[in-house]
C-alpha positions in Angstrom: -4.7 -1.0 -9.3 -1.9 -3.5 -9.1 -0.1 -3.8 -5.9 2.6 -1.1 -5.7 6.4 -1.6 -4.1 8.4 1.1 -2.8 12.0 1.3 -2.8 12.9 3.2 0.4 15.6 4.9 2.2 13.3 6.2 5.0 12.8 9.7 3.6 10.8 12.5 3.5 9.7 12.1 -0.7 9.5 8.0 0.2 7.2 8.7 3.2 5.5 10.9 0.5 5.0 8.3 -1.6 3.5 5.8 0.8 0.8 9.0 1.4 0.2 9.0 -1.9 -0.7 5.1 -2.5 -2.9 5.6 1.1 -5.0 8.2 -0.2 -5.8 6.5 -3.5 -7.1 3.2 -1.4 -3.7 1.1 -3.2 -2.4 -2.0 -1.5 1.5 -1.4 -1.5 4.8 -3.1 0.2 8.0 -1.1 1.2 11.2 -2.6 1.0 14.2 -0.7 3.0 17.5 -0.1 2.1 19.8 -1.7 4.7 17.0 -4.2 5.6 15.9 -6.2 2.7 17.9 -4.8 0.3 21.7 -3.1 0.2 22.8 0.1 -1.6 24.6 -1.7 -4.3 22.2 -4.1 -5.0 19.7 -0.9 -5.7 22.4 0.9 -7.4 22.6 -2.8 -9.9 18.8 -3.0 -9.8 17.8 0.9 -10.6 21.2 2.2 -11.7 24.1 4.7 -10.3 21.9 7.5 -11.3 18.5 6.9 -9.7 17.4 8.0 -6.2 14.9 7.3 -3.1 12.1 6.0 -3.6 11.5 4.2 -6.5 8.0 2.8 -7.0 6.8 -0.2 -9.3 3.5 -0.8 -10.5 2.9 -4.5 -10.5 6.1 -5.2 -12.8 6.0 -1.6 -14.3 8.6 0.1 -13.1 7.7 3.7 -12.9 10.8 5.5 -11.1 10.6 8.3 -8.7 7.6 9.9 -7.3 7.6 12.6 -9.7 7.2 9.6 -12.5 4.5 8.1 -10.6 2.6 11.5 -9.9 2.7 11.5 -14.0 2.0 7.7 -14.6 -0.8 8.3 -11.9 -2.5 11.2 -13.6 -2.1 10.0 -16.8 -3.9 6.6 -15.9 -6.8 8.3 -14.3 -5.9 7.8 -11.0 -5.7 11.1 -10.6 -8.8 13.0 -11.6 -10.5 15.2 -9.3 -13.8 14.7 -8.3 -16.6 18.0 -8.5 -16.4 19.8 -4.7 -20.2 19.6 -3.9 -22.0 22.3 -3.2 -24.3 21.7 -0.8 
């Protein structure tokens, strides 16, 4: 998997997000609103419309986490694995 960036505003569905990458072993940067980036400059980058967090894929863009959880699952990354029985 590509290195990831997240797009963050410090919430709840970006901290989400970061759990996400963790538990699928990803390598991942977070940029912060306010920090390395302002408000307008995400507004010009992701448009008026878009909200916290917005992930890329190497230079895919994927959009929110509800895009990623679909890019994710439709890539593979995704799949469960067989409980084991024993």
């Amino acid at each position: 998997m590509n290195i990831a960036v997240i797009y963050s505003d410090n919430s709840q569905e970006c901290e989400r997000a970061c759990q996400l990458l963790t538990s699928l072993g990803a390598k991942y940067r977070v940029y912060y609103v306010n920090d390395e980036f302002s408000y307008q400059q995400f507004q010009m980058e992701f448009g008026c419309d878009a909200h916290f967090p917005q992930i890329t894929l190497g230079s895919k863009h994927l959009g929110g986490l509800k895009d990623a959880l679909h890019y994710l699952k439709e890539k593979g990354y995704l799949s469960r694995k067989p409980k084991s029985t024993s």
